[in-house]
PyMOL CGO cylinders between C-alpha atoms (Angstrom):
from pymol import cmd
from pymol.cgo import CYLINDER

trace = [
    CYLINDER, 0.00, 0.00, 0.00, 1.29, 3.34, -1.22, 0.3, 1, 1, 1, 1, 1, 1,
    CYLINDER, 1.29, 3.34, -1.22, 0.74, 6.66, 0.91, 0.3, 1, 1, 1, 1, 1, 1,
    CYLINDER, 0.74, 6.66, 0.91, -1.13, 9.50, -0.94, 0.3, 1, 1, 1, 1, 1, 1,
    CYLINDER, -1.13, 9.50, -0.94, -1.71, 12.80, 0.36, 0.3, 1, 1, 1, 1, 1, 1,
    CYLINDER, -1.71, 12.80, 0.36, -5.19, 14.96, 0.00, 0.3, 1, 1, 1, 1, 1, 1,
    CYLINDER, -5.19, 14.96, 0.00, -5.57, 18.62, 0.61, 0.3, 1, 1, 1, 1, 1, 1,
    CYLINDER, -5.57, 18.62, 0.61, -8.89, 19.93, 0.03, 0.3, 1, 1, 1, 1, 1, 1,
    CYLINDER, -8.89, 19.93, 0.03, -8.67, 23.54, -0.92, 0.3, 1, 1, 1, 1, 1, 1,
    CYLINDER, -8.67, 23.54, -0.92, -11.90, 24.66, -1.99, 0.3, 1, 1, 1, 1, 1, 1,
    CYLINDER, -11.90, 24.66, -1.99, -12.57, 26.09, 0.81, 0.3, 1, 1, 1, 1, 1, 1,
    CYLINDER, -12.57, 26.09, 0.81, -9.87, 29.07, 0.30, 0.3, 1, 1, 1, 1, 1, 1,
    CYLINDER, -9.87, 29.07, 0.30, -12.27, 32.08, -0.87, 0.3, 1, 1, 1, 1, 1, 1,
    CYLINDER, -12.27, 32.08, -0.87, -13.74, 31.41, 3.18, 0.3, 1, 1, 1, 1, 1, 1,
    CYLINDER, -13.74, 31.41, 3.18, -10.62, 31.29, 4.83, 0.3, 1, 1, 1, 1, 1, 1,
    CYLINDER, -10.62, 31.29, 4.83, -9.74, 34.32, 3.46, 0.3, 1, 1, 1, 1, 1, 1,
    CYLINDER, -9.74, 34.32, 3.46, -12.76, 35.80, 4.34, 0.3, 1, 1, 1, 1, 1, 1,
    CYLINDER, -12.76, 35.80, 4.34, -12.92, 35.06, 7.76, 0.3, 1, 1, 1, 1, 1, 1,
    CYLINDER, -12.92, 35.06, 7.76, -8.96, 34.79, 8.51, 0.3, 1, 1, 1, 1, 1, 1,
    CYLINDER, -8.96, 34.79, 8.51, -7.70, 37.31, 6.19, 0.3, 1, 1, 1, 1, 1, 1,
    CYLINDER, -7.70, 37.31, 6.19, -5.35, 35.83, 3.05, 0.3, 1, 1, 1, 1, 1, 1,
    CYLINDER, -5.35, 35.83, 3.05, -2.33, 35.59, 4.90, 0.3, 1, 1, 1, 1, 1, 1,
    CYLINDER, -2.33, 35.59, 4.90, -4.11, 33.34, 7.20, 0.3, 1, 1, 1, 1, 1, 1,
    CYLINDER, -4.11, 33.34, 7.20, -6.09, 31.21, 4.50, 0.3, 1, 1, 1, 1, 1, 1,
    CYLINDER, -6.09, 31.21, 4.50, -2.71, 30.18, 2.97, 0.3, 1, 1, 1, 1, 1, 1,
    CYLINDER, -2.71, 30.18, 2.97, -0.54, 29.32, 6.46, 0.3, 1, 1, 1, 1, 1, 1,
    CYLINDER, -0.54, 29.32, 6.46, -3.96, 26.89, 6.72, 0.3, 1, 1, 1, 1, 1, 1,
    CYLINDER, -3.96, 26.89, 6.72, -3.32, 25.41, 3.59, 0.3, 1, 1, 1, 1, 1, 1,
    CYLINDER, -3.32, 25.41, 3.59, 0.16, 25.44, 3.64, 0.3, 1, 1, 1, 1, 1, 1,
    CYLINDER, 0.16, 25.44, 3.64, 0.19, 23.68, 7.24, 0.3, 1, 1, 1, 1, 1, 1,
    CYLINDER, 0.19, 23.68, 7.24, -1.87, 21.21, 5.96, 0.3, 1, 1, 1, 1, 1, 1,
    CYLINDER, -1.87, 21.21, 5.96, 0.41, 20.31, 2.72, 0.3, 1, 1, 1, 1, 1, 1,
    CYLINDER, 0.41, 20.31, 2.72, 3.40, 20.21, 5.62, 0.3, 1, 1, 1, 1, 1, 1,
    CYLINDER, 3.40, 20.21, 5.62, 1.18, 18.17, 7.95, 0.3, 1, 1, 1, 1, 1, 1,
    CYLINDER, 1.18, 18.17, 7.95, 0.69, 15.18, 5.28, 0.3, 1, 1, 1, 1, 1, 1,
    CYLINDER, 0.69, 15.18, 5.28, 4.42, 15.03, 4.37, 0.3, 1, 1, 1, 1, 1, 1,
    CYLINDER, 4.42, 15.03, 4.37, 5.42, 14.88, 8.11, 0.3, 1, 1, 1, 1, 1, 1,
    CYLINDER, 5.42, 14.88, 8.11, 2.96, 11.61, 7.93, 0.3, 1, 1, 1, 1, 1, 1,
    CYLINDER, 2.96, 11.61, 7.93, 4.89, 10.63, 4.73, 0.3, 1, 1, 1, 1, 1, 1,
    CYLINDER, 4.89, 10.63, 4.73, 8.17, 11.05, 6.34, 0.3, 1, 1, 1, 1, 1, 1,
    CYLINDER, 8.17, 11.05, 6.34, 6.73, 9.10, 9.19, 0.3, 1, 1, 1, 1, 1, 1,
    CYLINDER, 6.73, 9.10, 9.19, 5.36, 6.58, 6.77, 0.3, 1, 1, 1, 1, 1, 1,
    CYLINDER, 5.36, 6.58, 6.77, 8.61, 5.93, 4.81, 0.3, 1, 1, 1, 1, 1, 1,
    CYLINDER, 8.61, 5.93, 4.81, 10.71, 5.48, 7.88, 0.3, 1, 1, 1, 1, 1, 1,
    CYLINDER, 10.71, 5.48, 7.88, 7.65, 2.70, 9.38, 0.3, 1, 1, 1, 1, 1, 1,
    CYLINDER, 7.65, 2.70, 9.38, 6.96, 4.61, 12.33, 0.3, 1, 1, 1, 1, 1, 1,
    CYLINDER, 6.96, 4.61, 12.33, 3.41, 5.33, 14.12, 0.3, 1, 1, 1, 1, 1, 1,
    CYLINDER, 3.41, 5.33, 14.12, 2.02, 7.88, 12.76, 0.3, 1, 1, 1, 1, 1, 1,
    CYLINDER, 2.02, 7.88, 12.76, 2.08, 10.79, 15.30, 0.3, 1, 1, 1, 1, 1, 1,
    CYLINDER, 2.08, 10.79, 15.30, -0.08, 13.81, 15.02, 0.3, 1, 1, 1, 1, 1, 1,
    CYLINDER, -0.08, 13.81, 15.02, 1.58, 16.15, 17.85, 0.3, 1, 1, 1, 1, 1, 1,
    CYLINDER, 1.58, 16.15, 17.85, 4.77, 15.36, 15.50, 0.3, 1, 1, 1, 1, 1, 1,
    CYLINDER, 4.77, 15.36, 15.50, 3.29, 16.12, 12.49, 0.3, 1, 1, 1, 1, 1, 1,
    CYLINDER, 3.29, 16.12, 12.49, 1.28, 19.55, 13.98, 0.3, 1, 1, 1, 1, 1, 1,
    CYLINDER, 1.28, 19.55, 13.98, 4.20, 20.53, 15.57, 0.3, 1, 1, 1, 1, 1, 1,
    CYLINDER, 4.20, 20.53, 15.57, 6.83, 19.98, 12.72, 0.3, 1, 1, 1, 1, 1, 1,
    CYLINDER, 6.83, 19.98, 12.72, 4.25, 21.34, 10.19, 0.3, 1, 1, 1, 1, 1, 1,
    CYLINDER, 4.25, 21.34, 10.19, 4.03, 25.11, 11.74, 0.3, 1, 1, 1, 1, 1, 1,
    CYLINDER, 4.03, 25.11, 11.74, 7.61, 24.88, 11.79, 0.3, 1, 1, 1, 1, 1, 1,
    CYLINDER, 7.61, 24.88, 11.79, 8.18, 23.81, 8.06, 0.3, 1, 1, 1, 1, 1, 1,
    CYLINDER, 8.18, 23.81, 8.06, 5.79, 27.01, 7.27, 0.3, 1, 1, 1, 1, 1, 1,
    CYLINDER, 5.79, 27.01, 7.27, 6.99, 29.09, 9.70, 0.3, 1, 1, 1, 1, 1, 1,
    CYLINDER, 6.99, 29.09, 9.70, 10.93, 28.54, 8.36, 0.3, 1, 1, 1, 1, 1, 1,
    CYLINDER, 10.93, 28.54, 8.36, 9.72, 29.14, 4.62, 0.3, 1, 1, 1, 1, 1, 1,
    CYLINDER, 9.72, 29.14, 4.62, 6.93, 30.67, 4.03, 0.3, 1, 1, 1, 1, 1, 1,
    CYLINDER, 6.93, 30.67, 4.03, 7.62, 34.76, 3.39, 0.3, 1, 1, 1, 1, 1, 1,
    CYLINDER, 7.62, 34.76, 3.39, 5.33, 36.09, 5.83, 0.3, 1, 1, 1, 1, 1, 1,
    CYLINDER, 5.33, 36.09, 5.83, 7.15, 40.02, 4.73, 0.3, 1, 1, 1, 1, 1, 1,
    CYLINDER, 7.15, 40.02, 4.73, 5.50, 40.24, 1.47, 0.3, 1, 1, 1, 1, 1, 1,
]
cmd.load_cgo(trace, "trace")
C-alpha cells in the first residue's frame, strides 16, 4: 500500500474571508506540511504521530513561508 496525500482547498475564498489571506494560505500550507510529516513518518515505518506532524508542520511554514511580502 502506497501513501497519498489529500488537501482539500476549496474552501480558500472562506478562509480568506474570515482569517484574512495571509491566514487562509498558512492553513493550507500547514496542511500540505502536515501530510508530508505523515509521509516522512510513513517511509521510515513509524506510528504515525499527530503532535509530531502539527508541531513539525508550523515549523516547516513558519521557516519558509515569506510572511514580509
Amino acid at each position: 500500500m502506497e501513501p497519498y496525500i489529500r488537501v482539500a482547498t476549496g474552501d480558500y475564498e472562506e478562509l480568506v474571508s474570515e482569517r484574512g489571506e495571509e491566514d487562509a494560505v498558512f492553513a493550507i500550507l500547514n496542511s500540505m506540511a502536515h501530510e508530508i510529516i505523515h509521509y516522512q513518518q510513513w517511509i521510515e515505518d513509524r506510528d504515525f504521530d499527530e503532535d509530531e506532524a502539527e508541531n513539525t508542520s508550523t515549523i516547516l511554514v513558519d521557516n519558509y513561508y515569506d510572511w514580509t511580502e
